[in-house]
C-alpha positions in Angstrom: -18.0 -12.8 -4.6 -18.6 -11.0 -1.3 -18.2 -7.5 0.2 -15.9 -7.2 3.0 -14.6 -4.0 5.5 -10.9 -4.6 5.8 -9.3 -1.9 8.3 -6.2 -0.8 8.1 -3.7 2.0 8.9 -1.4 3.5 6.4 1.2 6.4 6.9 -1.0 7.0 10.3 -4.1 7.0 9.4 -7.0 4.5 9.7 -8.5 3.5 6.2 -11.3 1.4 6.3 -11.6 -0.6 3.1 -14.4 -2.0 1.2 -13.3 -4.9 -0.9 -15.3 -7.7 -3.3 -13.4 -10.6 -3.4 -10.8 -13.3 -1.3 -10.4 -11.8 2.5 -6.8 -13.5 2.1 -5.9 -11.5 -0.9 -7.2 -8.2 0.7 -5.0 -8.9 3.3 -2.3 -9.6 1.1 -2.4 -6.2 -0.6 -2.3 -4.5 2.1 0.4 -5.9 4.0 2.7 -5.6 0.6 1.6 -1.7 0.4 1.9 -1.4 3.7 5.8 -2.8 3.6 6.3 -0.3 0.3 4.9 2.9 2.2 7.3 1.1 5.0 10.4 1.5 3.2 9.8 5.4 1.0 9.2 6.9 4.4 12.5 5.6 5.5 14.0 7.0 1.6 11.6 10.5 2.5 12.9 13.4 3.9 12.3 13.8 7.3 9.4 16.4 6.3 8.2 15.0 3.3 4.2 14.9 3.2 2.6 12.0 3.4 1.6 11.8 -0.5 5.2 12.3 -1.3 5.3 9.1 0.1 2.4 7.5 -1.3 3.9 8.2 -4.5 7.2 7.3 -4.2 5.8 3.9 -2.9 3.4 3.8 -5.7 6.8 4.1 -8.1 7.9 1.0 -6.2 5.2 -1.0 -6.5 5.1 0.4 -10.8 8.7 -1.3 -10.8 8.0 -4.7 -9.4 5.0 -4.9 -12.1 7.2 -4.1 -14.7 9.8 -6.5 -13.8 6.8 -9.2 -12.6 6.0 -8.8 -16.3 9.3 -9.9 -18.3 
């Protein structure tokens, strides 16, 4: 497998990611967390800091695993 950069920007920031493995998947992941941080900031309060909603996202994306799983 190869090392690849993948750039992105989450809640307003730029991240730049190091990944080992399919550019496509990468990508993948990141558009899917991208569409969950989406959607809790719309749930947050208007004020809520940005980890507030990097957890509740993270909640969201615990659920579908569970239900992925049964």
């Amino acid at each position: 497998m190869h090392e690849h950069l993948v750039e992105v920007q989450l809640l307003g920031d730029k991240v730049t990611l190091k990944s080992v493995g399919d550019t496509e998947v990468s990508r993948e992941v990141v558009e899917i967390v991208s569409k969950k941080l989406s959607a809790a900031e719309k749930r947050a309060r208007a004020s809520a800091p940005a980890h507030h909603i990097a957890l509740l996202a993270l909640l969201d994306l615990g659920e579908d695993y569970v239900y992925a799983r049964k």
